[in-house]
C-alpha positions as CSV (number, residue, x, y, z in Angstrom):
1,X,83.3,100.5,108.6
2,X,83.0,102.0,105.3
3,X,85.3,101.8,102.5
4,X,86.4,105.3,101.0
5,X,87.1,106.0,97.7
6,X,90.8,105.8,97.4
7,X,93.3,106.9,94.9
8,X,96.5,105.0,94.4
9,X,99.4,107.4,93.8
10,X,100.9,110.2,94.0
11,X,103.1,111.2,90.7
12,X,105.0,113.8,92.5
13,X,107.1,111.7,94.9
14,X,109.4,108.9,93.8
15,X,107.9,106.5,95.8
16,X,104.4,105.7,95.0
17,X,102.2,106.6,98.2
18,X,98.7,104.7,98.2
19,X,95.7,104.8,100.5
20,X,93.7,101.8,101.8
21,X,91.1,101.2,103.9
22,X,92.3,100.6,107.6
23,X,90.5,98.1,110.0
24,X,91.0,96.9,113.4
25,X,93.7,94.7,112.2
26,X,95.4,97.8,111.1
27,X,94.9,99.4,114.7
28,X,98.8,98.7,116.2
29,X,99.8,100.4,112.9
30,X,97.6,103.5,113.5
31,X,98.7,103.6,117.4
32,X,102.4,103.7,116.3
33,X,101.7,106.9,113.6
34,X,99.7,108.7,115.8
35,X,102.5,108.2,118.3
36,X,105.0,109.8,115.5
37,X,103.0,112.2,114.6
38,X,101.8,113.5,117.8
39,X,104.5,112.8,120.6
40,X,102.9,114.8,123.1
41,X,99.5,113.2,123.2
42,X,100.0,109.6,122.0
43,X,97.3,106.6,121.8
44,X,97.4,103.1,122.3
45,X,96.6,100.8,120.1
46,X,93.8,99.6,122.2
47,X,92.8,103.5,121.9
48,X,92.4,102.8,118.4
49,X,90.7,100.0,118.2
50,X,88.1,101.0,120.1
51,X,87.5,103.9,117.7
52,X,87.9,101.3,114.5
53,X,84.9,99.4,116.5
54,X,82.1,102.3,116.4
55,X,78.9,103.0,114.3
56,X,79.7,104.9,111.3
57,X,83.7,104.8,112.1
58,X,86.4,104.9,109.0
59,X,89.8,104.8,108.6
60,X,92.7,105.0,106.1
61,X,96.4,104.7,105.9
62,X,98.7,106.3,103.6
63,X,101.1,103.5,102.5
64,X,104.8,104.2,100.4
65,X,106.0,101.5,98.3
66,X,109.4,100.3,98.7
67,X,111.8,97.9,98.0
68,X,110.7,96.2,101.6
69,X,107.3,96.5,100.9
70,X,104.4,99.0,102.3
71,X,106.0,101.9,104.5
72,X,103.0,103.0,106.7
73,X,103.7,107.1,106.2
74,X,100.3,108.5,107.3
75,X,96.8,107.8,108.6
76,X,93.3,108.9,109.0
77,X,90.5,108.0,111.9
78,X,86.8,110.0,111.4
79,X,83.4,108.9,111.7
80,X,79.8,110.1,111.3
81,X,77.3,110.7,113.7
82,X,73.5,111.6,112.1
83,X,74.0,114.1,109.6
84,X,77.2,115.3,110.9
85,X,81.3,114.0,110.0
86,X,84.2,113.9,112.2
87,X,88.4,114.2,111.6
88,X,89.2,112.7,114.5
89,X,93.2,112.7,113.5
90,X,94.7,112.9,110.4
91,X,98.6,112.6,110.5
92,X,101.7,112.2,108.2
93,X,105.4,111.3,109.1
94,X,107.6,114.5,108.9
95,X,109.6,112.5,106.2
96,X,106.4,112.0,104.3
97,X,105.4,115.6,104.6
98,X,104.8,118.4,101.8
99,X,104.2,115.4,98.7
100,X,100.8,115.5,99.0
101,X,99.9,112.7,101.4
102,X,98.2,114.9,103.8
103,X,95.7,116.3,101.0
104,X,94.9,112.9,99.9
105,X,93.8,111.4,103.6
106,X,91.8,114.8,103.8
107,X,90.3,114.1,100.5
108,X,89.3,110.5,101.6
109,X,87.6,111.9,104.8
110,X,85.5,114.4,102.8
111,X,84.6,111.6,100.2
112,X,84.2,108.9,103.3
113,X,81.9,111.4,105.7
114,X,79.5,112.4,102.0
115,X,79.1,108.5,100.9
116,X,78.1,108.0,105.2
117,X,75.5,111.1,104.8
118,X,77.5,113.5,106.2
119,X,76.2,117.7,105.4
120,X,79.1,118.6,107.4
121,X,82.6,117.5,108.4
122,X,84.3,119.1,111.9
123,X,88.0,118.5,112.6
124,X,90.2,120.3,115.2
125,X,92.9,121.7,114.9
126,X,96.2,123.1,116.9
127,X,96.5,126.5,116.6
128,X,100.0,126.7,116.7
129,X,100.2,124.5,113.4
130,X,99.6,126.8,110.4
131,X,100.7,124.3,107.7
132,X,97.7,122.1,108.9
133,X,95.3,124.9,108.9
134,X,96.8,125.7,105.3
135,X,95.8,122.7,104.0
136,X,92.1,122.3,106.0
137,X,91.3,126.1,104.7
138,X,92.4,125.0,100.8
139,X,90.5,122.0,101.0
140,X,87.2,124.3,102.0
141,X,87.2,123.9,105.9
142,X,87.0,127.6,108.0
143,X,87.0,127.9,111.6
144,X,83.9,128.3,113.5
145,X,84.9,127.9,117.3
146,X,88.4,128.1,119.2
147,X,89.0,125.4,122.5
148,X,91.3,127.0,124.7
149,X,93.9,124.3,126.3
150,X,92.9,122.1,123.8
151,X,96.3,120.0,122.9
152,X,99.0,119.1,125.2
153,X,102.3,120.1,124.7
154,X,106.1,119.0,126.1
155,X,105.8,122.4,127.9
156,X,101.9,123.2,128.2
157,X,99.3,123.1,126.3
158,X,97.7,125.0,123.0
159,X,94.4,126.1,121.9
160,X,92.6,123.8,119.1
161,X,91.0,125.9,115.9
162,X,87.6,124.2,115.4
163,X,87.1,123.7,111.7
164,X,83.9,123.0,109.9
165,X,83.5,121.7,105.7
166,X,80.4,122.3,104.3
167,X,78.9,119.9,101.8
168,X,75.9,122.1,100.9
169,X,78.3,125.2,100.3
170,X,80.8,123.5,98.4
């Protein structure tokens, strides 16, 4: 695992958001926000783990302070493979949503996949969510592919976007 350049907070919420490195101690934490974040197709944490585990594998969570202490409020799993990166799932609590959180964790998988010798960083992503493919297209990301029946959903399923980051364009 490789640690990622992260920044520590956000000025626009009123709770500080930070990201940290995420290991395989952190994997229960990861299962549970993946679960939150994507009811329809959850993971266990043993799921997770296993991913934490591999060659060239990195993860981060987005933590709010509080007065209890570190709110887990999002969470990032990609790795590299040779020359090329992978967002493997990137997710933020819908009451952590629209402060920035999800930028940051895409930020740190851009920075993470360079620093592992990535050229090129895929993700996918649901078609039928346009505020994710907002923020993949702003951060440099364009589609090159489409997977038909890609995501599971309460009543079927949905086509995944595949998205591609350049490093040599950008």
């Amino acid at each position: 695992m490789m640690a990622a350049p992260l920044e520590t907070s956000n000025p626009r919420t009123s709770h500080p958001v930070r990201l940290q490195t995420a290991g395989l101690a952190d994997a229960a934490v990861i299962a549970a926000l993946q679960q939150v974040c994507f009811p329809d197709d959850p993971w266990g944490g043993d799921a997770v783990a296993s991913l934490i585990g591999q060659p060239g594998f990195f993860a981060a969570l987005a933590l709010r302070e509080d007065a209890e202490g570190d709110d887990p409020v999002g969470f990032l799993l990609a790795r590299v493979a040779a020359e090329d990166g992978e967002i493997i799932a990137v997710g933020v609590r819908a009451d952590a949503r629209g402060q920035g959180t999800g930028r940051r964790l895409v930020v740190a998988a851009l920075d993470g996949a360079r620093a592992l010798g990535a050229t090129a960083l895929f993700l996918e992503v649901a078609e039928d969510n346009g505020m994710a493919q907002s923020l993949y297209k702003s951060c440099g990301f364009f589609a090159v592919g489409r997977r038909p029946g890609y995501y599971r959903r309460a009543d079927g399923r949905v086509a995944a976007l595949v998205l591609r980051y350049s490093y040599t364009d950008n």
